[in-house]
Phi, psi and omega in degrees: 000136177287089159283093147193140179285145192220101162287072181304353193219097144211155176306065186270018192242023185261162199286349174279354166266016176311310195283321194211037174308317173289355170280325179311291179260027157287321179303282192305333153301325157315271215304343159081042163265094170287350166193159184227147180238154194245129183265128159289157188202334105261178203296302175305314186310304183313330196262346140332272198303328184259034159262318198308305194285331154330285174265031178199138186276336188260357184269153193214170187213144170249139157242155164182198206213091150009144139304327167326299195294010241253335183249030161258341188312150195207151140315330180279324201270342174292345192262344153313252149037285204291327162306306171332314191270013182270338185291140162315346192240002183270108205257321203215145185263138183164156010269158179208155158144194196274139162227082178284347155323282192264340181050044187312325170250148165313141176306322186285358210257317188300291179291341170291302176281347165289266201335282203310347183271327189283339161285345171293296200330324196295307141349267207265011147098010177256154180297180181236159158236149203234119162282104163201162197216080185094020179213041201269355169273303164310327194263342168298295173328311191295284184314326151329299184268005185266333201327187305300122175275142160209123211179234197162116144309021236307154181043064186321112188226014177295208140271188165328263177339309178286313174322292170338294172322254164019275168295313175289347159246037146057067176249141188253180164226125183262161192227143202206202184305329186302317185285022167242019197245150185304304198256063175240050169305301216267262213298359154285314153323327166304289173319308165307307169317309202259130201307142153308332162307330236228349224244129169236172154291126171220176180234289181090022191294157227109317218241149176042072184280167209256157162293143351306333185312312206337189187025018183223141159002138153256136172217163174334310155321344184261001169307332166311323166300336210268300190279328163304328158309338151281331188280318159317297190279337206261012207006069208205161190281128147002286193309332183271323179310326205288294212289311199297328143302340161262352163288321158333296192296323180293306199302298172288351148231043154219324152110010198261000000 
């Protein structure tokens, strides 16, 4: 049986990972994560994760541009991004989508750099990873009308209903450190809802490292912890949770 963990969403190109990246994926290679994909948030970081991606064989990359970032989007960084997907290992257009929680970009700005990101992806035949925080109806709506998406809810924080939604235009949904946390009832439930199929693994690291960790450094090696946290709520074996999440992860940015 294939046992390996696929950590689909994390930063290894955020600057806290500088000092000891190779202890980081000595850890994670210990820890049985047969690939990690490096999520891009601007135009320098994307071109991070696919140097990143260069030089480590289990490592893979998404470029795109945060909503933070969202009023740096330029004709200069689409036309990088689009140079970007062109790399063999650049996999996925991402992270992209709405963040109304901190609103860091004008709102009008968010949505003008998601479209415009979502022409790409179709441009370039790639899936998406979609960020979003306190704005899961306008990004549905977008999606909705952008449809057929092939892609990731990454770090899932929705209701049901928005799940549901989701799933029905066959958005896979990630999951990270947050379902390891004590008053992480409502998205566990969430996790019980959504079809194993239907289901990827993340870290998002740097950032929501999973208990014990928590407040501390998130780095790629804890997604195990992440995926025993599914086989708990999924009443389902380690292993199987392992495979079937790495047929995901495969299917949807390697096309395998």
């Amino acid at each position: 049986m294939h046992e390996m963990l696929y950590d689909t969403h994390c930063h290894l190109n955020h600057p806290q990972f500088e000092a000891d990246l190779d202890r980081v994926l000595a850890r994670m290679r210990d820890e049985g994560v047969g690939r990690c994909l490096v999520a891009g948030y601007d135009s320098p970081s994307s071109l991070i994760a696919a140097e990143l991606s260069s030089m480590h064989e289990d490592v893979y990359a998404a470029a795109g541009v945060h909503p933070h970032d969202a009023d740096s989007f330029s004709e200069d960084v689409e036309r990088s991004l689009l140079s970007l997907l062109e790399h063999p290992k650049v996999v996925a257009v991402g992270e992209i989508g709405l963040d109304f929680h901190y609103n860091y970009s004008d709102q009008k700005k968010q949505f003008a750099a998601l479209e415009a990101q979502l022409r790409i992806a179709q441009l370039t035949n790639k899936p998406v990873i979609f960020h979003c925080r306190e704005a899961y109806e306008p990004l549905l709506e977008v999606l909705e009308r952008a449809a057929p998406i092939h892609g990731v809810m990454h770090c899932w924080a929705g209701d049901k209903d928005q799940a549901r939604k989701a799933l029905d235009m066959g958005l896979y949904l990630g999951f990270g450190g947050m379902i390891t946390f004590k008053n992480a009832s409502e998205i566990c439930d969430i996790v019980a809802m959504v079809p194993v199929d239907s289901l990827l693994l993340e870290t998002d690291a740097p950032y929501l490292a999973p208990t014990p960790h928590r407040g501390k450094r998130n780095e790629p090696a804890y997604v195990r912890l992440v995926a025993e946290r599914v086989a708990q709520i999924k009443r389902m074996t380690l292993e199987e949770v392992m495979m079937r999440t790495w047929e995901n992860g495969m299917t949807l940015f390697h096309g395998n």
